[in-house]
C-alpha positions in Angstrom: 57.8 53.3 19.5 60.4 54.0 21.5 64.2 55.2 20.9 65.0 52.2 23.5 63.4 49.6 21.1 64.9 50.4 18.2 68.7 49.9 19.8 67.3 46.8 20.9 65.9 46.0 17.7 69.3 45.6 16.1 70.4 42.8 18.6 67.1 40.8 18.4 66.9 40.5 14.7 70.3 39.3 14.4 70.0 36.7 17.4 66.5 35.8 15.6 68.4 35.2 11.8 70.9 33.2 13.9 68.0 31.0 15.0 67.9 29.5 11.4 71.6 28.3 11.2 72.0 27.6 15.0 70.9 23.6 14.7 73.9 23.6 12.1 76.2 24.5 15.1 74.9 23.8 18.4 72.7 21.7 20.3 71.4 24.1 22.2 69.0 25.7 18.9 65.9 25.0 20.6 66.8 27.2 23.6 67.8 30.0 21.3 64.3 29.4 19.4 63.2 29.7 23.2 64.7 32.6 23.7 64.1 34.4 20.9 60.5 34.0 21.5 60.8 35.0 24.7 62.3 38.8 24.0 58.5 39.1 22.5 56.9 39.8 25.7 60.1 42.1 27.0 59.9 44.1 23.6 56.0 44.3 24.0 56.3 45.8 27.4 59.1 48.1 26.5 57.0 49.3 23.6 54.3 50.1 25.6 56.0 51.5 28.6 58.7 52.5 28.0 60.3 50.9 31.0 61.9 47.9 32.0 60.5 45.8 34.5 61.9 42.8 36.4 58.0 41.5 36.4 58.1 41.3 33.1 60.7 38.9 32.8 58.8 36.1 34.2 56.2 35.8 31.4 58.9 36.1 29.1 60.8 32.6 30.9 57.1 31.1 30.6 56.9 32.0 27.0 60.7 31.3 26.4 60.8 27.5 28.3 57.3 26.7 26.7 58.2 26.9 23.3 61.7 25.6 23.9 60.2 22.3 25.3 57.6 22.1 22.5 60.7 22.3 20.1 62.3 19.4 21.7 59.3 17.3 21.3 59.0 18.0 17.7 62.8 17.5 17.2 62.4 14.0 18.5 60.8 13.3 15.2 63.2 14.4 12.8 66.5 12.4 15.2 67.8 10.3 12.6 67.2 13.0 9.9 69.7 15.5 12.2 72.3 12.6 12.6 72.5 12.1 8.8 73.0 15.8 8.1 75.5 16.3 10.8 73.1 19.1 12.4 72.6 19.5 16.1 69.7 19.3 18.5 69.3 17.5 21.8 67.4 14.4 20.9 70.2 13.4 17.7 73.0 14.7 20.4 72.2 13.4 23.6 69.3 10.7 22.4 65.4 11.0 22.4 64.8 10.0 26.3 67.1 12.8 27.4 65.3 14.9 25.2 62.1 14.6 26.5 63.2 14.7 29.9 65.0 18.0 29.1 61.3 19.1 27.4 59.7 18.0 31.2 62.3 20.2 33.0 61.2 23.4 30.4 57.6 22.8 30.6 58.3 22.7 34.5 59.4 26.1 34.3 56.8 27.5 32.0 54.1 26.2 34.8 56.1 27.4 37.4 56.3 30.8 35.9 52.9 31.1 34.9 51.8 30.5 38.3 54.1 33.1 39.9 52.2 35.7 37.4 49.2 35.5 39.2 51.7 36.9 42.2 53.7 39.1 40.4 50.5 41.2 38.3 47.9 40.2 41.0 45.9 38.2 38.4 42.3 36.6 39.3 41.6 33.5 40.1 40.0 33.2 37.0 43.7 33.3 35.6 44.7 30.3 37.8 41.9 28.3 36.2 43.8 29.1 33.0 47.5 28.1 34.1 45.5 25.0 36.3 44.3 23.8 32.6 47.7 24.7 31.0 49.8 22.2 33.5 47.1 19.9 33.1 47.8 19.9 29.4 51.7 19.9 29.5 51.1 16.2 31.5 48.7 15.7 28.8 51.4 16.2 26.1 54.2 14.6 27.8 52.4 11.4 28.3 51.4 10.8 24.8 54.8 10.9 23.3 56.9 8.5 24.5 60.7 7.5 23.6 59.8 4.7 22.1 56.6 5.6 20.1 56.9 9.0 18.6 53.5 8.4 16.4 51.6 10.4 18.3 54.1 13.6 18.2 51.5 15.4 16.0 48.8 14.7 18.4 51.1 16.4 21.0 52.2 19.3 18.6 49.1 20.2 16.6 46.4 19.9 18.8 47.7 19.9 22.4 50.2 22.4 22.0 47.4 24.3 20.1 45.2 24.5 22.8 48.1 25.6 24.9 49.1 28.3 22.7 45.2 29.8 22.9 45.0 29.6 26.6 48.2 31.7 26.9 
């Protein structure tokens, strides 16, 4: 591996430790979990490279937005839990509605951004079947849970999400 990726390997381990104490400071934890995630890709390419690319930065903000909006989600679950113990996350800061709105807005991205791949890398067609079954599922999971009926969060998170995650 490169000289490149191990300076930048310094930086992205401490900003991934941060991760674990971030919900005890900010609301904003799930977009560093979002983040964080999303250096994978970047590193990846670098790795293999040994070059930067602006393309490359669009399947990290799919991979980034998807997993900060399937965070939210989950989060909703564990609201009253956060208020309690004084940590911070979007649905015990700004409520569970705004949370899942917030989630919507992500998971807009992540389509968004996995359809302008098949632009940016000149993909098939066989890869807009995928991202065409990926947004399909995103509605999929964003229907189910609802603000006021969380029960079928783990419905949403385990096996949607799942699906999701093999498909990318």
């Amino acid at each position: 591996i490169s000289r490149l990726c191990f300076l930048f390997s310094v930086p992205v381990l401490m900003i991934l430790f941060s991760y674990s104490y971030a919900k005890r400071y900010t609301w904003l934890c799930h977009l560093i979990l979002g983040f964080v995630q999303a250096l994978g890709p970047l590193g990846v390419w670098l790795a293999v490279t040994g070059d930067f690319s602006l393309r490359i930065l669009v399947l990290s903000l799919a991979l980034g937005t998807y997993i900060a909006g399937f965070d939210l989600l989950y989060a909703c679950q564990d609201t009253e839990f956060d208020r309690t113990e004084g940590l911070y996350s979007v649905p015990a800061n700004l409520g569970i509605q705004r949370a899942l709105d917030f989630s919507i807005v992500l998971h807009v991205i992540t389509f968004a951004s996995l359809l302008s791949l098949y632009w940016v890398f000149s993909l098939s067609y066989f890869y807009l079947a995928y991202v065409v079954i990926i947004g399909l599922l995103l509605i999929v999971e964003h229907k189910i849970v609802q603000p006021d009926d969380l029960s079928r969060i783990n419905i949403a998170f385990f096996r949607v999400n799942s699906v999701i995650s093999v498909l990318m």
